[in-house]
LUMKE-709198 format. One record per residue: residue in one letter; x, y, z of N, C-alpha, C in turn. Coordinates in steps of 0.02 Angstrom, whole numbers, padded with zeros to 5 digits, always signed. Layout:
BEGIN
AXYZXYZXYZ ...
***
This chain:
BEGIN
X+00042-00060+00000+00000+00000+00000+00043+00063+00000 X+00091+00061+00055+00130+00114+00042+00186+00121-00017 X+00207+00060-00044+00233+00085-00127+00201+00122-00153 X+00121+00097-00157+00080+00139-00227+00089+00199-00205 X+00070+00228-00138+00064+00309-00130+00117+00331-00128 X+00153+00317-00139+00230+00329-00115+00251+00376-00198 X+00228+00375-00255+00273+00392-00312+00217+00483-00325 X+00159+00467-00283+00119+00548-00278+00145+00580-00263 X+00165+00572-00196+00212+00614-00148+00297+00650-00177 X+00314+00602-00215+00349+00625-00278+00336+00659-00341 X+00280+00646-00364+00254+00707-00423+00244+00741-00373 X+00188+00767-00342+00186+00825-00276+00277+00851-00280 X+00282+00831-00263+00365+00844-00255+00397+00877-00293 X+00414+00863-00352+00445+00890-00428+00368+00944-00433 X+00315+00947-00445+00261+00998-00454+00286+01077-00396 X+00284+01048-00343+00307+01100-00298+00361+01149-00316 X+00418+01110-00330+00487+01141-00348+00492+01161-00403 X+00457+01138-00473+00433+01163-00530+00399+01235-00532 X+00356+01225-00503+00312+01293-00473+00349+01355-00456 X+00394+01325-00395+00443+01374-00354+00484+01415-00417 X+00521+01392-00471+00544+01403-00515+00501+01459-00575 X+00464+01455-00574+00412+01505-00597+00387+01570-00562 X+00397+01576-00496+00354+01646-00473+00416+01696-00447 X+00394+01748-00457+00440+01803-00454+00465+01837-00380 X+00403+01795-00330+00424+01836-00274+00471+01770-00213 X+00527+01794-00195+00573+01780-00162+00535+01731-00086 X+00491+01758-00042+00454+01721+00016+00397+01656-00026 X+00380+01666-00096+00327+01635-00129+00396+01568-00155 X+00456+01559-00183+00475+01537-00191+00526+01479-00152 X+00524+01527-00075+00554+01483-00028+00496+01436+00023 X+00407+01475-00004+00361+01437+00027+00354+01358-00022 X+00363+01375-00077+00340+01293-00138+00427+01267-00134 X+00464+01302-00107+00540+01245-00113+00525+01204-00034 X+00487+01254+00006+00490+01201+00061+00453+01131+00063 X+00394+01162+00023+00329+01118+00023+00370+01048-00034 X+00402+01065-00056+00433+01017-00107+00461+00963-00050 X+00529+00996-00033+00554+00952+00015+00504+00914+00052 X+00469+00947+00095+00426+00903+00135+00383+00841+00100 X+00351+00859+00036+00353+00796-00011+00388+00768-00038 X+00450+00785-00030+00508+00716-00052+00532+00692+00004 X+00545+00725+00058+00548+00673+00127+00503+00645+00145 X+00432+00642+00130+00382+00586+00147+00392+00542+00099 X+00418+00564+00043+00423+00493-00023+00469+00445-00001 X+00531+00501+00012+00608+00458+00051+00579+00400+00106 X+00531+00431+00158+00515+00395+00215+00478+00324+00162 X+00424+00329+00151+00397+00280+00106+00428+00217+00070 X+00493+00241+00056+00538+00216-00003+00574+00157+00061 X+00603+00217+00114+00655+00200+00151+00702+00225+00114 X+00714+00286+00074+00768+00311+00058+00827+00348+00087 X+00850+00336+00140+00878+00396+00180+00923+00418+00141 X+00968+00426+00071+01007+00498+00039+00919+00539+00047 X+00902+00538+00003+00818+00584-00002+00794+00613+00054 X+00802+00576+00099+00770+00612+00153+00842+00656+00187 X+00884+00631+00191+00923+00676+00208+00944+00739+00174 X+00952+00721+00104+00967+00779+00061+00923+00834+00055 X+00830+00824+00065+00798+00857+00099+00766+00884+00141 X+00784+00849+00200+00801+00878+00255+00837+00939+00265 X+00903+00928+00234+00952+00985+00241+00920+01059+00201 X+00904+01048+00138+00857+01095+00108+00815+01123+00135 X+00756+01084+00175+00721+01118+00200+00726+01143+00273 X+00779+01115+00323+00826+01193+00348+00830+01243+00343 X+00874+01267+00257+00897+01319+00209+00847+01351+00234 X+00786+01304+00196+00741+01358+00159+00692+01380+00225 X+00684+01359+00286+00645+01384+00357+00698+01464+00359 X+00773+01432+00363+00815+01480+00405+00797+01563+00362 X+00797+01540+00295+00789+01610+00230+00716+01636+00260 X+00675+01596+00260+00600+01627+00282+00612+01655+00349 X+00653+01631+00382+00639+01669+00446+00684+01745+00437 X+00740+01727+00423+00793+01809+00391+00737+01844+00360 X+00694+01806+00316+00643+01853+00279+00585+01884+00320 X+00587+01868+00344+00503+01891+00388+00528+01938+00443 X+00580+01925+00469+00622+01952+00514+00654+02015+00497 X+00668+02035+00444+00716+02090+00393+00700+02154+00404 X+00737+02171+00447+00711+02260+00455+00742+02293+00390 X+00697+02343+00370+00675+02353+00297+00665+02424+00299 X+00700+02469+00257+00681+02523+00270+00628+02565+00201 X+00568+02553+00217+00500+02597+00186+00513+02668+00209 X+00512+02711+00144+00500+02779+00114+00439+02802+00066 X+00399+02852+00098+00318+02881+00058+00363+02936+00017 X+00375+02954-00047+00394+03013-00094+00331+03007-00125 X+00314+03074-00119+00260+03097-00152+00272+03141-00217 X+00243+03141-00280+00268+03187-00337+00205+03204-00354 X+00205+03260-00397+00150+03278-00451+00109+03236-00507 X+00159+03235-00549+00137+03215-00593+00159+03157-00647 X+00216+03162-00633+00275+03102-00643+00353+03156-00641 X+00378+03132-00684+00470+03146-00697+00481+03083-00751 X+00567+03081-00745+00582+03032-00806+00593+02967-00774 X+00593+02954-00683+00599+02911-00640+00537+02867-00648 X+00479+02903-00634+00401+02882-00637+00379+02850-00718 X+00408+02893-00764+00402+02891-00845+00410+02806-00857 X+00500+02786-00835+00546+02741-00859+00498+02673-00816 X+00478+02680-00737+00437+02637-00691+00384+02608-00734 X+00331+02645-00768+00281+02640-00796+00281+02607-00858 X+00347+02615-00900+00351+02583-00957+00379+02515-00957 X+00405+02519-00913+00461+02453-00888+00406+02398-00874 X+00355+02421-00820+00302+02364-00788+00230+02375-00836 X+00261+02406-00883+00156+02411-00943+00135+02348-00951 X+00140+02313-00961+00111+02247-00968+00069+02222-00908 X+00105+02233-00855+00105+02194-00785+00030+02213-00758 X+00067+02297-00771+00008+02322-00745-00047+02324-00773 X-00056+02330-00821-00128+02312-00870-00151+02260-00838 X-00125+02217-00825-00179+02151-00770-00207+02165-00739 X-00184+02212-00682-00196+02234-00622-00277+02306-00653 X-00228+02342-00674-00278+02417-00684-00260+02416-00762 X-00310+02391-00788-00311+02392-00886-00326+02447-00909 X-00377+02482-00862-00378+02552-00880-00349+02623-00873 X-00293+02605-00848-00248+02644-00811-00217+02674-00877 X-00210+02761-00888-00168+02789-00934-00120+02846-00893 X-00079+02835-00932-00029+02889-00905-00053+02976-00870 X-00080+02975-00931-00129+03040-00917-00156+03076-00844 X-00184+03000-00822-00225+02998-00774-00207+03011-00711 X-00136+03031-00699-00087+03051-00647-00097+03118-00642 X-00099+03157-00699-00134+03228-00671-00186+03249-00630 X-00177+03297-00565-00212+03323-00538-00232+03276-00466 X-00219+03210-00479-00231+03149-00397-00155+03187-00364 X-00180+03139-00320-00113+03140-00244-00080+03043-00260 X-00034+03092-00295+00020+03030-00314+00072+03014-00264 X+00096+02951-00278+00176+02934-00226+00200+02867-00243 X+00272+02879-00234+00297+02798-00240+00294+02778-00168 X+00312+02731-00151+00353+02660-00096+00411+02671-00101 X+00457+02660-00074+00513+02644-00092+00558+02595-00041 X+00564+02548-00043+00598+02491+00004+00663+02459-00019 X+00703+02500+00051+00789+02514+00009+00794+02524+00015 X+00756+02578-00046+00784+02640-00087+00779+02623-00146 X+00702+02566-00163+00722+02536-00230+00650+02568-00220 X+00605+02588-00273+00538+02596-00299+00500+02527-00301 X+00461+02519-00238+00409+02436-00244+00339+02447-00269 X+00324+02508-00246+00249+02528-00292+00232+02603-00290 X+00193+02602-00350+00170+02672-00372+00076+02670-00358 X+00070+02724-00316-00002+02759-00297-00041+02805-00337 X-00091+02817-00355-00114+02860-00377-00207+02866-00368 X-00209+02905-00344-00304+02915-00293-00310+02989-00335 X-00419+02999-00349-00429+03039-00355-00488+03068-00298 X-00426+03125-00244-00469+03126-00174-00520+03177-00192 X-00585+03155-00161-00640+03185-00184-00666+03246-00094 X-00709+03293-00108-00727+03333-00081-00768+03308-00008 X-00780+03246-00020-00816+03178+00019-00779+03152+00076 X-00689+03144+00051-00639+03108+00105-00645+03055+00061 X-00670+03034-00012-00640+02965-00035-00595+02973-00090 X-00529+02909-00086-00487+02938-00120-00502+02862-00180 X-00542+02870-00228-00541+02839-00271-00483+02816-00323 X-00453+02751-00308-00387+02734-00330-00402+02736-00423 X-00326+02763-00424-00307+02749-00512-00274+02698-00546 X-00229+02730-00463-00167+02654-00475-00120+02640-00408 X-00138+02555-00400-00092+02555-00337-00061+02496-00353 X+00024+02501-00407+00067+02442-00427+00100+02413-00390 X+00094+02364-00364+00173+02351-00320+00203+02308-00391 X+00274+02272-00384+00318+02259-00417+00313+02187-00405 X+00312+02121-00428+00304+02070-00409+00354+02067-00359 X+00409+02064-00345+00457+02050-00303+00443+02093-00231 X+00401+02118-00214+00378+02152-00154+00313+02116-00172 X+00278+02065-00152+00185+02071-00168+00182+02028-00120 X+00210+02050-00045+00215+01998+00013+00154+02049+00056 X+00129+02097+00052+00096+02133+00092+00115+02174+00138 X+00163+02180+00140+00225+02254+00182+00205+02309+00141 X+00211+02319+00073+00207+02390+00062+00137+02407+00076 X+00075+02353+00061+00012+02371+00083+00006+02402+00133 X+00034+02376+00189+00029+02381+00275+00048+02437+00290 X+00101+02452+00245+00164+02531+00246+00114+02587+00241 X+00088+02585+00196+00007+02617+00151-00038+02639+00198 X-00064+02591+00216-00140+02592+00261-00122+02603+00320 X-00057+02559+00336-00076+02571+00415-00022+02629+00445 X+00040+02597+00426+00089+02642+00454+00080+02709+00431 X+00070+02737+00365+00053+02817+00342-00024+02821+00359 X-00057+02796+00396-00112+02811+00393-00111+02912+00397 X-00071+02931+00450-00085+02994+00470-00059+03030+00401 X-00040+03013+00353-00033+03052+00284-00089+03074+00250 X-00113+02984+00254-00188+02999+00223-00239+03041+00237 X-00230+03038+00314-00285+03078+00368-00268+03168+00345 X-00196+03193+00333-00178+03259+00308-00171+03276+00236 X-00213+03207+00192-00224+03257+00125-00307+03222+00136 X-00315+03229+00177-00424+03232+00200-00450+03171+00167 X-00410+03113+00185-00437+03070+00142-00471+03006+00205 X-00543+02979+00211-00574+02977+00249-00581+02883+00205 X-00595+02883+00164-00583+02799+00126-00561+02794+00058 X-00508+02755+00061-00486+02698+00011-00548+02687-00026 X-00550+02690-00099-00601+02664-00119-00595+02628-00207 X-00588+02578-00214-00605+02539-00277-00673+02528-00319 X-00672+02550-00367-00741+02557-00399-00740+02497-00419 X-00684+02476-00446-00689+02411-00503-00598+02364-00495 X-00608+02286-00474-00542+02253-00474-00546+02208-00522 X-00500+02208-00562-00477+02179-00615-00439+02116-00593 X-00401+02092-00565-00362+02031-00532-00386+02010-00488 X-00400+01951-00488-00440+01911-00428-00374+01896-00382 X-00293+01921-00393-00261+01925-00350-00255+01978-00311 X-00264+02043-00351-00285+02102-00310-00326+02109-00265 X-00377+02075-00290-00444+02072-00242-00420+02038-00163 X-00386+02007-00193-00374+01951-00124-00316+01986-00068 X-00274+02035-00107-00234+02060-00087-00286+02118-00046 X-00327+02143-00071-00368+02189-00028-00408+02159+00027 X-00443+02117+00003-00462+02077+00073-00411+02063+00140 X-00358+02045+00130-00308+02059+00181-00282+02118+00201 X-00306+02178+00163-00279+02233+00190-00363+02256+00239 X-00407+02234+00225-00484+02248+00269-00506+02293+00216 X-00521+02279+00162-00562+02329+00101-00617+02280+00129 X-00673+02305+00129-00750+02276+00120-00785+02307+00064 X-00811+02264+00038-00878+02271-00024-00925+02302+00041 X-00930+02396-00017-01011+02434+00017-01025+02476-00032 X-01066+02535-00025-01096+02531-00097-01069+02601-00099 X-01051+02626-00154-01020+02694-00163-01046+02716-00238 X-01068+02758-00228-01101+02815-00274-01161+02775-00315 X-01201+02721-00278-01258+02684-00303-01218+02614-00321 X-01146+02585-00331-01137+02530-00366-01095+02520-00298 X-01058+02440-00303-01042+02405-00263-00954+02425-00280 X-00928+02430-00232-00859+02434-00225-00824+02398-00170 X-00745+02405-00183-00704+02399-00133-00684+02449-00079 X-00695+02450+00017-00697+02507+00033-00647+02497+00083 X-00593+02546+00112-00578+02543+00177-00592+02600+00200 X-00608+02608+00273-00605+02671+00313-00542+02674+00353 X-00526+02744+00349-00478+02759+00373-00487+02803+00443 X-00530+02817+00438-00537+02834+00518-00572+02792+00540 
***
């Protein structure tokens, strides 16, 4: 019985680490290298293979000790706020056009005039670009809020909402508000930041309050 199940736990295995090899973000890639190991040391166990189980064993060590450096990483987040762009904002935008069309398809350059814009910056590297149009109400109806795949761990969110909250509160902005989400990863990413579906200007949106 345990032969037959024994060669799953191995596809599981190679699928995991396959996976890991595909995604762009650094904590997403050390979560499917772990999950790998742990299905090739149950295969090893199964087999009675001890190189296998040992060889990932040791791997998945590595890969706890990196997640913990990672989660652990004091990190230094910066709010720069600009107008309207520059050739910094220009080069950001052209570099990630594709990406971002997933996210906000309707998003034009244009559309940076006249909101309360700002990058992220974690480093000192640019992780995401903001852009709200704050209304007379206290809602700051988003244009564009990119992060960079390699930050899409939920820190710059948190940086955003919670830690600048008092930014938000001094350009009179009273809720976060999404008319329309395009990525059912976005979406999900807002649900962890506490956006709730309520109804804004007669239709259903994404909302946070900020006070």
């Amino acid at each position: 019985m345990l032969s037959q199940i024994a060669p799953w736990f191995g596809y599981l295995a190679s699928l995991l680490l396959a996976l890991g090899l595909l995604v762009s973000n650094d904590i997403k890639f050390r979560w499917l290298n772990s999950g790998g190991c742990i299905a090739f040391i149950i295969y090893g166990v199964l087999l009675n293979a001890i190189p296998i189980i040992l060889t990932n064993g040791i791997l998945l060590v590595i890969n706890l000790v990196w997640l913990y450096k990672m989660y652990n990483r004091q990190e230094l987040f910066e709010l720069l706020e600009f107008d309207s762009g520059g050739i910094m904002v220009d080069r950001f935008l052209a570099f990630y056009k594709k990406d971002i069309e997933k996210f906000f398809p309707d998003f034009r350059r244009e559309q940076l005039e006249g909101n309360l814009n700002f990058v992220v910056l974690r480093d000192l590297v640019i992780a995401n670009i903001f852009s709200a149009s704050v209304k007379e109400n206290g809602d700051a109806e988003v244009i564009l809020n990119y992060t960079v795949p390699k930050y899409r761990d939920f820190k710059v969110g948190r940086f955003i909402f919670d830690k600048e909250k008092k930014y938000l509160l001094s350009k009179g902005i009273k809720r976060i508000v999404y008319h329309t989400v395009a990525s059912r990863n976005h979406r999900r990413f807002l649900e962890v930041m506490q956006f709730a579906t309520e109804s804004v200007n007669g239709h259903q949106g994404l909302v946070k309050n900020i006070i």
